[in-house]
N, C-alpha and C positions, 0 to 999 in steps of 0.2 A: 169666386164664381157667383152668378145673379141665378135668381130661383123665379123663372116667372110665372106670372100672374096663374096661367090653368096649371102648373105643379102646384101651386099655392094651393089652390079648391078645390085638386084631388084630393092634396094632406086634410084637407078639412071634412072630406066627404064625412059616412057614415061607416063606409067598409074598411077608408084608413084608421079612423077611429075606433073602432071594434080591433083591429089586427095593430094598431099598437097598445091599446090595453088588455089584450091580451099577453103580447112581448112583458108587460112589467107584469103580469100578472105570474109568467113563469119566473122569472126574474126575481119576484117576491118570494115565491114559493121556493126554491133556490136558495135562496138565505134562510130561508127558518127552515127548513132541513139539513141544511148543514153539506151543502154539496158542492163543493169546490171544483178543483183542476177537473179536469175531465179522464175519464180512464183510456187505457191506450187499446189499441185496435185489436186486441188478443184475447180483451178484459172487459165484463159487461155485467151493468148491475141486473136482478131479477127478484122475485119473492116470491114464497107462498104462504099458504093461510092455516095456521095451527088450528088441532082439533077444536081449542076455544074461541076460534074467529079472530084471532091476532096477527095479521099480517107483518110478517119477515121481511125484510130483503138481506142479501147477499151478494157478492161480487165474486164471480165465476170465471174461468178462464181455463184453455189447456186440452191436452185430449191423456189419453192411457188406460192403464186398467187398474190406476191406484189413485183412489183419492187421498187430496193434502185437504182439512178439517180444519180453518184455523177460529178459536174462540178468543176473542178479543176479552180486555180487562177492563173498569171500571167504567161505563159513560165512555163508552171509546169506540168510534167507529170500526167501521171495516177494513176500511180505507188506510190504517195504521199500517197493516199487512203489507201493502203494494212491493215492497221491495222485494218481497216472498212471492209474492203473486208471480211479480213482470218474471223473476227468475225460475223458478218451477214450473209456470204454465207451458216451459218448452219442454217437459219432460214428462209433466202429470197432470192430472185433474185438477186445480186448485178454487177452493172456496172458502170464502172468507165472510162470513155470519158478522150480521148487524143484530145482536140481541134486542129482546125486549127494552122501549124505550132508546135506544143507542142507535147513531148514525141516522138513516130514514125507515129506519121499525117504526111501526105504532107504537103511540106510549101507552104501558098499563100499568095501573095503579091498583090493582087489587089485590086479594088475600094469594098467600098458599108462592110467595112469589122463587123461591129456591125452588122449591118441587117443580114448579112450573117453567123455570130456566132451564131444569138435565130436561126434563121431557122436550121443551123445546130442541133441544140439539138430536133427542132420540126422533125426535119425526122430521128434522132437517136432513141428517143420515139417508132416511124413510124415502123422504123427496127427492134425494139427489140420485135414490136407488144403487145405491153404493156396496158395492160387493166386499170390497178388499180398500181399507182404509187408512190411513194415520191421522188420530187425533193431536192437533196442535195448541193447547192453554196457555194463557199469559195472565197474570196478578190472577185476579178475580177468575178468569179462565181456566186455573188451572186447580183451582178448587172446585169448579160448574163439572168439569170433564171429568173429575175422579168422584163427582156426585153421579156422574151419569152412570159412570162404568160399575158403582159398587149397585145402580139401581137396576139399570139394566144389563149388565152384563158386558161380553169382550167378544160374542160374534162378529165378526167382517173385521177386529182389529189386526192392522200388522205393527203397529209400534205406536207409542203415548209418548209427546213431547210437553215438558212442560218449564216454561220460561218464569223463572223470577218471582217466585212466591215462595213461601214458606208447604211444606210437605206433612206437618205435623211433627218432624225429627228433632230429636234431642229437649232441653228445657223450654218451657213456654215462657216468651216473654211476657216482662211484668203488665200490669192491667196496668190503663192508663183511661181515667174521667175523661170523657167524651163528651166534648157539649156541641161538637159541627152539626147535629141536626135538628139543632136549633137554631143555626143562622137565619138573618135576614134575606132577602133575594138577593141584594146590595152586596153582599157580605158571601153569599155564595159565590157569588160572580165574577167577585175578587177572585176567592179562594181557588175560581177553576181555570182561572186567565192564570194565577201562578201555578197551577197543577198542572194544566197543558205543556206550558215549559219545562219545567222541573222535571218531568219524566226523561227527559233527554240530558245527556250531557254536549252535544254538540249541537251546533244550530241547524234544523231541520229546515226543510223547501217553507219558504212560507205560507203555500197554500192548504202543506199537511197541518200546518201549525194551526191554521183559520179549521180545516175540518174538527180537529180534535176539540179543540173548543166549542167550537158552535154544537157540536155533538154532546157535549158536558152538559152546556148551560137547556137542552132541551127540557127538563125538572125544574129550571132556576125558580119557578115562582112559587112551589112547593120544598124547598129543599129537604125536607122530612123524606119525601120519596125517593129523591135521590140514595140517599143514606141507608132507605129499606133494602134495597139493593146488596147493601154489603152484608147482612144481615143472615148470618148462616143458624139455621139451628140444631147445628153440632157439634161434638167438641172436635177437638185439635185431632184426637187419635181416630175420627172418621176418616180425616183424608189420609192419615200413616197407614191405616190397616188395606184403605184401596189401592196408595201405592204396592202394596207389598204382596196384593191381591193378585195383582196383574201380573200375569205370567207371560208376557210380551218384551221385545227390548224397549228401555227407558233412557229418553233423553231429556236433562235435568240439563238447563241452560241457566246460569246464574250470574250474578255480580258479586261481588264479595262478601256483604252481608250474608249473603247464607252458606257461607262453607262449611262450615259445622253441618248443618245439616248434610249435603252433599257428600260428607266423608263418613256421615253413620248409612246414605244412601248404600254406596259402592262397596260398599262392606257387606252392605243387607241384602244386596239385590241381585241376583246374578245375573241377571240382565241387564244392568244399568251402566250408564257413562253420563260422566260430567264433564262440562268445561266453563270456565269463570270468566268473563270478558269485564279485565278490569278495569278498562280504560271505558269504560260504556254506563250509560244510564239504566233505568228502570226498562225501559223501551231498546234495551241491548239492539235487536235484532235492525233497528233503525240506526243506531250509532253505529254499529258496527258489522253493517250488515254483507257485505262482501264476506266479511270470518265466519260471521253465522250460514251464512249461506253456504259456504264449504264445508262447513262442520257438520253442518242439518245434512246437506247431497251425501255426505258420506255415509253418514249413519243409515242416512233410508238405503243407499244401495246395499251394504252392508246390512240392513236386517230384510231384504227382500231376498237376499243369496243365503240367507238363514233360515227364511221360511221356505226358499224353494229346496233346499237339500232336508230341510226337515220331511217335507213331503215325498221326497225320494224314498 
């Protein structure tokens, strides 16, 4: 196809030229946020601004009178969620938090940063104006949520799920010298291009695979900050006494590594149910996310016919 001459000296104007550098401009902006596929017609991102002027987003979807809470784990978008998302949001509220620094959050580097994570999720709650809830944790997540609950409390909760982290049960594993936050940018960058994968045991969309990363590497040129991140200041028996605190039903989604813990859970908890999906990675609910998804619907309708005969 020929392009003539006056197509030519539109392209060149001043207005084509403004409205295609704009086009890379979002384009750019796009890649250093970490924002891939596009979300589907049910699913929409949004933010608000915490007490300290930190802008959130989240990805929302669904209608009901129960919200799904989901708090993602390490440098890990929102976006991880979506399999959760596209399936609840026919049934429920579903949102999905992009913490501080992670996904398209602002990134903060300053002090007090655990305290500042549960309070975040307490005024996320705040903003969604959520009556009647379930909180959903993963890795890091589900230390953030039983930080929230031992700090604020179990108003509006109808059930605590928590995926694939350690609970504080049974013996602490051994210390092990930590020198990752002292890598290079080089050298982080590596380490989150194989942490992105690693978390799965099956091969993911390749576009979730580009958000989780681009979401990691948002610290890469600090990685000290990164690492502050994981940086709890409590011990192990913080999160065991919240678990045990919570007088709610408890859903403990695991892999195999933590069974021991999971069988001193079900023993302790009378409100507790585990199930171990061993064919799955760190990111379970992604590899095998059809079972998790039936196992998750069960449980919530089953502790919603719990809470509503209790209130009978």
């Amino acid at each position: 196809m020929s392009v003539s001459q006056p197509d030519v000296d539109r392209m060149r104007s001043p207005s084509m030229r403004r409205l295609a550098g704009f086009f890379f401009f979002v384009l750019f902006m796009c890649q250093q946020t970490g924002i891939a596929a596009p979300l589907s017609d049910n699913l929409k991102e949004q933010s608000f601004v915490t007490s300290d002027r930190v802008r959130l987003t989240y990805i929302t979807g669904g209608s009901g009178d129960i919200d799904l809470i989901f708090i993602p784990g390490w440098l890990m978008p929102a976006q991880i969620f979506q399999p959760q998302l596209e399936y609840f949001s026919k049934k429920y509220r579903v949102h999905s938090l992009n913490p501080r620094s992670q996904g398209t959050s602002d990134i903060y580097r300053g002090p007090r940063l655990a305290e500042l994570r549960a309070r975040d999720i307490k005024e996320f709650i705040a903003h969604l104006k959520s009556k009647r809830f379930v909180l959903l944790g993963w890795s890091l997540g589900v230390m953030e949520s039983l930080d929230y609950l031992t700090r604020y409390g179990q108003n509006g909760l109808m059930a605590l799920v928590l995926i694939d982290n350690s609970i504080g049960e049974g013996e602490a594993p051994k210390a092990r010298h930590n020198k990752r936050s002292k890598m290079t940018q080089a050298q982080f960058t590596n380490y989150i291009k194989e942490f992105s994968r690693a978390i799965f045991k099956t091969t993911p969309d390749a576009d979730l695979i580009e958000t989780v990363e681009k979401s990691g590497l948002r610290l890469a040129k600090n990685p000290s900050d990164a690492f502050d991140v994981l940086t709890k200041p409590y011990e192990r028996e913080y999160y065991r006494n919240a678990v045990y605190a919570t007088n709610r039903p408890i859903f403990y989604a695991i892999t195999p590594r933590y069974i021991e813990q999971s069988q001193l859970f079900v023993d302790k908890h009378p409100q507790g149910q585990t199930r171990i999906y061993n064919d799955a990675g760190h990111a379970l609910f992604v590899d095998a996310a059809d079972e998790f998804n039936r196992d998750l619907d069960a449980f919530l309708t089953a502790s919603d016919e719990a809470e509503k005969i209790s209130e009978d």
